[in-house]
Structure formats: structure tokens, C-alpha cells
C-alpha positions in Angstrom: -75.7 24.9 44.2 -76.5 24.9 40.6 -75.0 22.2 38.3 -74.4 20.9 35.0 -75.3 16.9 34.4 -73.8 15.1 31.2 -75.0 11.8 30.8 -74.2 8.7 28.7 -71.0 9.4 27.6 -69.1 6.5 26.4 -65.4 5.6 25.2 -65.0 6.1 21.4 -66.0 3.1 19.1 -63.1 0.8 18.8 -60.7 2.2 21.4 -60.8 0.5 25.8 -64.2 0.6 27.3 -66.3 0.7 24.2 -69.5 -1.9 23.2 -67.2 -2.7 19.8 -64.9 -4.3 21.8 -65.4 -8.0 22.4 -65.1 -9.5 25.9 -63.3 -12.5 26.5 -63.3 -15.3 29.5 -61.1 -14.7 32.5 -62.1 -11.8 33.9 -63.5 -12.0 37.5 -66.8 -10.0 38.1 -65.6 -7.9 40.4 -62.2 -6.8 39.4 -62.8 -7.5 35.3 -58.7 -9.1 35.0 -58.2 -10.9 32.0 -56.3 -14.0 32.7 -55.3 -14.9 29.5 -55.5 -11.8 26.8 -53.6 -8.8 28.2 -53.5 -6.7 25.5 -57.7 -6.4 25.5 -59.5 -4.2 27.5 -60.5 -5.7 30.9 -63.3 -3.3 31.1 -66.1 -3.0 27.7 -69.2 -1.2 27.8 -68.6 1.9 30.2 -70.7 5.1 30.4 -70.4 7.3 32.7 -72.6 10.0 34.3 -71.3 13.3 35.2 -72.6 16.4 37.3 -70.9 19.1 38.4 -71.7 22.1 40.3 -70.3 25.3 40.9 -71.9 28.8 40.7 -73.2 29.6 37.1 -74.6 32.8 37.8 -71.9 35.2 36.2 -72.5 32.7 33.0 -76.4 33.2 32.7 -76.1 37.6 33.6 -73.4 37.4 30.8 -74.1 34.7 28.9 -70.7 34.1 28.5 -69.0 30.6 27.9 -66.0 31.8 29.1 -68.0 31.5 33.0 -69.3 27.9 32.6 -67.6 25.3 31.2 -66.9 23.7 27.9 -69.0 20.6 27.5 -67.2 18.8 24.7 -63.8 19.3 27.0 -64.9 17.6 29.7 -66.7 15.0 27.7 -63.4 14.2 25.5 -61.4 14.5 29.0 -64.2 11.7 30.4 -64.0 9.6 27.3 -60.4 9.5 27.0 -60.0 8.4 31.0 -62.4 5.4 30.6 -60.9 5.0 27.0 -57.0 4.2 28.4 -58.3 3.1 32.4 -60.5 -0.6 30.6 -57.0 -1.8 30.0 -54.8 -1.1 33.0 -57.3 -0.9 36.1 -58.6 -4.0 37.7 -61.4 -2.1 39.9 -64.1 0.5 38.3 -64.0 2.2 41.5 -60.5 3.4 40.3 -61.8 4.1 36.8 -64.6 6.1 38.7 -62.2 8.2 40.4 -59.8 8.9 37.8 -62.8 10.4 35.9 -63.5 12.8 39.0 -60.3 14.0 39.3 -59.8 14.5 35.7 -63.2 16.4 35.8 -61.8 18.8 39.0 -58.1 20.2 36.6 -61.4 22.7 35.7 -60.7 25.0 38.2 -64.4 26.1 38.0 -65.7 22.8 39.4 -66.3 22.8 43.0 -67.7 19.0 43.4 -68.5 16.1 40.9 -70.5 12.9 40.5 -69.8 10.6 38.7 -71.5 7.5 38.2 -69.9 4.7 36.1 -71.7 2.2 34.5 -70.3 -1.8 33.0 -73.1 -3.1 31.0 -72.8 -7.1 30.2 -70.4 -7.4 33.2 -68.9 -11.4 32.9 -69.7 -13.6 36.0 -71.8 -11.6 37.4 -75.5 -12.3 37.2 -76.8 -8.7 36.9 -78.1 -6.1 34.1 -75.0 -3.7 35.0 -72.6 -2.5 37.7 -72.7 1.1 38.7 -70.2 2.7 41.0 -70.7 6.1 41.9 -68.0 8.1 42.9 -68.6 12.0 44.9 -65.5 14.4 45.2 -64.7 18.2 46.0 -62.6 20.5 44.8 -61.6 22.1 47.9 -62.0 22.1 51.5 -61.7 24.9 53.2 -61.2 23.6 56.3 -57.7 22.1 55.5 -54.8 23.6 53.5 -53.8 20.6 51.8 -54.1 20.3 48.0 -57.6 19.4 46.1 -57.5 15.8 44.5 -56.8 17.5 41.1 -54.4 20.0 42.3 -52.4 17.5 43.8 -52.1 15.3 40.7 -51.5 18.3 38.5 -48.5 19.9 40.5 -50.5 23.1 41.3 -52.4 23.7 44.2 -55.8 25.5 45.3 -56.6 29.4 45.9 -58.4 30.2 49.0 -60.1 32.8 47.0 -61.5 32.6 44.0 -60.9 36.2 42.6 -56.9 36.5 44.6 -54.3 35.5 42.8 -51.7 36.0 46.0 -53.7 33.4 47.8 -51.5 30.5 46.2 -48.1 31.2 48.3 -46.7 28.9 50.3 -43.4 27.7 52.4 -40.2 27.4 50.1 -39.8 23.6 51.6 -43.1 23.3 49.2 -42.1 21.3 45.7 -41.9 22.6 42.4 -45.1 23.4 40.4 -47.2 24.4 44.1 -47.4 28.1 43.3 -49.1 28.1 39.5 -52.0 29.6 40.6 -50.3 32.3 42.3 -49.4 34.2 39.5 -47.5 37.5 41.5 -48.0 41.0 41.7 -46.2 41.3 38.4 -48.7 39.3 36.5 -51.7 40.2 38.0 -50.6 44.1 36.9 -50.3 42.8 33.8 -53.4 41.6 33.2 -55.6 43.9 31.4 -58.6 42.6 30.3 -60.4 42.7 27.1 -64.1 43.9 26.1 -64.6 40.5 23.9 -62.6 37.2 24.1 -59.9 36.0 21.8 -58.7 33.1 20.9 -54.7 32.0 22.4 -52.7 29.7 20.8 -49.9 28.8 23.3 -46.9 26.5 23.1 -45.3 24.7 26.0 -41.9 22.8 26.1 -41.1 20.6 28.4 -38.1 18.9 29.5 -37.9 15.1 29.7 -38.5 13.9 33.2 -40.7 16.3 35.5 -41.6 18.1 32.6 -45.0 16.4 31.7 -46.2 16.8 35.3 -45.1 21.0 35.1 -47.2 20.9 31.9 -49.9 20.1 33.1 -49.8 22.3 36.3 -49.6 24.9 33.6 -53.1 24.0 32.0 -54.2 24.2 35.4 -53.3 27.3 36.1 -54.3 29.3 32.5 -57.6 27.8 33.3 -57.7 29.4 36.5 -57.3 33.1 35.7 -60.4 34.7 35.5 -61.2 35.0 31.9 -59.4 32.3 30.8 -61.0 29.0 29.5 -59.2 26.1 27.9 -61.1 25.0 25.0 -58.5 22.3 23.4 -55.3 20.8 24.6 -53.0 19.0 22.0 -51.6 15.5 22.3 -47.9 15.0 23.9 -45.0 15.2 21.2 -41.3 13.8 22.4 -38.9 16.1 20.6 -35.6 15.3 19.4 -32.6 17.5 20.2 -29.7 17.3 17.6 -27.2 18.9 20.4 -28.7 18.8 24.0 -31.3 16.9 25.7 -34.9 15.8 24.2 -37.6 17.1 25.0 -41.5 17.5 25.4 -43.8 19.7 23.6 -47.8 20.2 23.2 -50.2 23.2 22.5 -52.8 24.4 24.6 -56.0 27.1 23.0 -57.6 29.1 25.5 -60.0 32.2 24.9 -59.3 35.0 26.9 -59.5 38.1 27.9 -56.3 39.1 28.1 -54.4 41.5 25.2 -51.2 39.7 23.7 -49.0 41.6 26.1 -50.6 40.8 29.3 -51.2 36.8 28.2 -47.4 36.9 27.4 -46.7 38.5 30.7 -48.7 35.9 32.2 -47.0 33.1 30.4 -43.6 34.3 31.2 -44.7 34.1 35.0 -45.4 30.9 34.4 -42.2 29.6 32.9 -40.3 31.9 35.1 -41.0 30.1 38.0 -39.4 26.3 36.5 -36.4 28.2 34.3 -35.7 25.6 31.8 -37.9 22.9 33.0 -40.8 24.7 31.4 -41.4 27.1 28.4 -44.5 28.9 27.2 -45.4 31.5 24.6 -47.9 32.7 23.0 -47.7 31.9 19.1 -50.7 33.7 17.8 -54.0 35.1 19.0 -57.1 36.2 17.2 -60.4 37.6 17.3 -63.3 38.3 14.9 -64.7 41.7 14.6 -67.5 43.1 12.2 -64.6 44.2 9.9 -62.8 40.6 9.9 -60.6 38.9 12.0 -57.5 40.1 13.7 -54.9 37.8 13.8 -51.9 39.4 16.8 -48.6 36.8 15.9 -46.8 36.3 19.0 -44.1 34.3 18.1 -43.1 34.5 13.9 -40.4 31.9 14.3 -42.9 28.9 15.1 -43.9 29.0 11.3 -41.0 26.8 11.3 -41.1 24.7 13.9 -42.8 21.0 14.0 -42.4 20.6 17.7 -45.4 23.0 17.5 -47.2 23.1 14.0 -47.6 18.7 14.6 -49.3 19.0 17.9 -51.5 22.6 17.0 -52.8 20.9 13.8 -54.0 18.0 15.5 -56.4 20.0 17.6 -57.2 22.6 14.2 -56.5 21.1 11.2 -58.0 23.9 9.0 -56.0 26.5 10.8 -53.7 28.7 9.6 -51.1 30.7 11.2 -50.3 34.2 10.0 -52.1 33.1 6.3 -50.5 29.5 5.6 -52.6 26.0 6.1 -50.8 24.2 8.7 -50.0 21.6 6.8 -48.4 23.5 4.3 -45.9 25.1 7.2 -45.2 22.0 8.5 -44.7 20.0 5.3 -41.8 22.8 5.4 -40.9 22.8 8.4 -37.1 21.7 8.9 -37.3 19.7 12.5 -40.2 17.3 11.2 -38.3 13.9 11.5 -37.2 14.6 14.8 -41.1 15.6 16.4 -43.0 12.1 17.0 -46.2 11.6 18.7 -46.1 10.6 22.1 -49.5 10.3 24.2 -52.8 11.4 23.5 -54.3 11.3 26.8 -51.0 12.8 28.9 -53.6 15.2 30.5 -55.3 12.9 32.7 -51.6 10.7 33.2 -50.5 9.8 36.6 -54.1 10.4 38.2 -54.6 7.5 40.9 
């Protein structure tokens, strides 16, 4: 099986898990609990070691990125697990896993290692701790979900090129069937010579609808000749009449015209009614004669909900000709859009 190994990566400088961040007595050497400062990390010092596998053959004929995956993903979705995990786990075997699983919502990925390293560990007289940690995306000889799939909402295709393969009994929960995308979508999906780049908005509604996000990401990632390359922090969004909600952007390159993503997207949504809403706000892609820039939805020039959370991922971008920071200096609804998690990717994995 051929494999990708990425090694040494740490939490940012300054933020849980990171040499900057001074230890502090209390903390047993196996478990690393503060006694007496809660609000430090229990954990400093982590880097973790990463390999995956999975067949890169279709990237090296093609030399394609959209085959393999992206390196600085997965190193950002590492980092920010072992970033948030110092403060609130007690065990690195559960920081160890957490990174695993976040590694497997690429749908590529069919096993990881992971080996986790505490440098300086307190009471302990050794150089380091390392705990390493082997997973796999799917088993064929059960028909439960994969570790991933199972946090995510979405669960695993039998076959990597079906998109049917994902349907299951109607006693199943909601968000089970995002990789099936139906016969309606799958007609719809007409690729493209070249990739472009998808910017796509998703609302959520307070409650389940961070969970039904998320399973979305999952399952954009999952069509063939889709890849994720950046996914926006959570926003909370305040409703003047009606209930709050939630609200993030997502930037794949695809293959996939404006029509067909949208079909694709409305699938998607389809399948939750009001729990879950995507569309596609823009797409682009750069020819020898300049770029050409398809607007999906004109009416988000105005909207914070989704101008805040797009220009955290691309500040310099603009959107049909404006900076984004001009639109949403503009934008009407920007007191009621306020930050709300910047790690809500890898939330609720166990």
C-alpha cells in the first residue's frame, strides 16, 4: 500500500500542546491532570507523526492533487486536535486517537498511524512518551460505520467509485446517507477537463446542525473529483425573527460545472430540509485568457453570516470584483454574525 508520512508536526506557538507553554506541578505522569491550574494545558510539547496510506496511483498517472491529499489540511486539522485536546484530555492515548479519526473525515484515507509524542513529560523519569495509535477506515467485513464516519454523521461506501452503495434502512439516523448522493445527483454530475475552485456556504440550525455540517464536508470530499482544500471556522448567527443559527464556508476544487455542484449541494440539503442549507456562492478557474469567475449566489455580497467566515480562510479574495472586507464592512447583518469555534471540525471526536 503506498503511503504519505508527515512528521513533526506540532501545536501552533502559544496555543495547548505547544513548547511556549510553561508546565506547572500537579500533573501526574501518566494522565498529565493539573491539580491546581485548570485553565493551562495539561499536555505541552506534543508532536505527532502521521502516515497514511491509500492508493496514490491515479495521483502520480495524473499528477493531480485533486487524487492525493492536501498536506497543509491535514497538518492544520492535526495541529488544531492536539492544539484544543492538551487542555481537556487527561490521557494522550485519547489525544492520539482523536488525531486518527480526524485524519480518516478524508475519505481517501484507508488507514493511519499516528504516533504522538510528550517531550519533558513531569514525574516521569524518561526523555519522552510516545503512544502510537493504528486505525482503518473501513472494514469490509462489517457494515457498521468507519471511526470517522461515525463521528461525522455520514457513513462508508462499499465502493469507492458507487455512489448508491450508501443506502440504508429508514430506522437509520439522520446524516447516514451523505455519501449516497442518488441517481439524481450522480446524473448531474458532469465533469470538468480542469479543476475549479468552489466556494460553498452552509447553514446550520442550532442543535444537530454542527454534527449535519460536518457530515456535509464529509461527503463533498467523497465525490470523486472533489477535494476540500479549506474549511472556515464556525460562526453563531443571529436571527432578528426566528431561531439562531450556524453558519461556516467550505472551498473545494472540483470538477464539477456550477450546475452539477449546485445539483449536488441541493442533494445534500435536500435530505435534512431546514436543518441544513448549502450553495454554491462562487466558483472560478484560471485559463490562459484570465480567470473565470461563475457567481452562484449574487445575494451573499451582502451577507456576513458568509463574507466573516469566507474571509477568514481568503483574506485577499474577492467575490464578483470587491475585497471582502470591503463587502462585509457593508454588509447589513454584521453585528448579529459572531465567531464561534475554530476547531468545530474535529468537535465531538472521542
Amino acid at each position: 500500500m503506498d503511503s504519505i508520512r508527515l512528521t513533526g508536526i506540532r501545536a501552533a506557538a502559544g496555543q495547548g500542546g505547544s513548547p511556549s507553554v510553561s508546565s506547572h506541578a500537579g500533573r501526574s505522569s501518566h494522565t498529565g491532570r493539573f491539580s491546581q491550574y485548570p485553565d493551562v494545558p495539561r499536555w505541552r510539547d506534543l508532536r505527532a507523526d502521521v502516515t497514511i496510506a491509500f492508493d496514490l496511483r491515479e495521483a502520480i498517472a495524473d499528477d493531480d492533487i485533486t487524487e492525493t491529499v492536501d498536506y497543509a489540511q491535514l497538518t492544520d486539522r492535526v495541529r488544531q486536535v492536539m492544539a484544543s485536546s492538551a487542555y481537556d484530555c487527561a490521557l494522550l492515548e485519547t489525544i492520539a486517537g482523536r488525531i486518527a479519526q480526524a485524519v480518516l473525515l478524508s475519505h481517501r484515507v484507508q488507514c493511519v498511524d499516528v504516533v504522538l509524542h510528550c517531550g519533558q513529560p513531569s514525574d516521569a523519569d524518561v526523555d519522552e512518551i510516545a503512544v502510537a495509535i493504528h486505525r482503518l477506515a473501513d472494514d469490509s467485513s462489517h457494515d457498521s460505520a468507519t471511526p470517522a464516519a461515525q463521528a461525522s454523521g455520514s457513513m462508508p461506501r462499499q465502493g469507492r467509485g458507487d455512489h448508491d452503495d450508501g443506502r440504508h434502512d429508514d430506522g437509520q439516523r439522520d446524516g447516514s446517507q451523505h455519501n449516497a448522493q442518488g441517481d439524481q445527483a450522480e446524473s448531474a454530475q458532469t465533469p470538468m477537463r480542469q479543476p475549479s475552485h468552489a466556494v460553498i456556504a452552509m447553514h446550520g440550525e442550532n442543535g444537530d446542525g454542527e454534527r449535519l455540517m460536518r457530515a456535509a464536508v464529509v461527503a463533498l470530499d467523497s465525490v470523486p473529483g472533489n477535494q476540500v482544500t479549506g474549511i472556515s471556522p464556525l460562526y453563531h448567527v443571529s436571527a432578528i425573527d426566528g431561531p439562531d443559527s450556524l453558519s461556516a464556508v467550505v472551498l473545494v476544487d472540483t470538477r464539477l460545472n456550477l450546475p452539477a455542484l449546485s445539483h449536488l449541494l441541493a442533494s445534500i440539503s435536500d435530505k435534512h430540509r431546514d436543518a441544513l442549507t448549502l450553495r454554491a456562492i462562487t466558483m472560478w478557474s484560471d485559463a490562459n485568457d484570465g480567470r473565470h469567475e461563475h457567481i452562484g449566489w449574487q445575494e451573499a455580497k451582502s451577507m456576513a453570516s458568509i463574507l466573516a467566515p469566507w474571509m477568514d480562510i481568503e483574506p485577499d479574495a474577492r467575490f464578483d470584483g470587491d475585497p471582502l472586507s470591503y463587502l462585509l464592512a457593508l454588509a447589513p447583518d454584521a453585528t448579529r454574525v459572531g465567531l464561534l469555534s475554530d476547531s468545530w471540525i474535529v468537535g465531538g471526536l472521542q
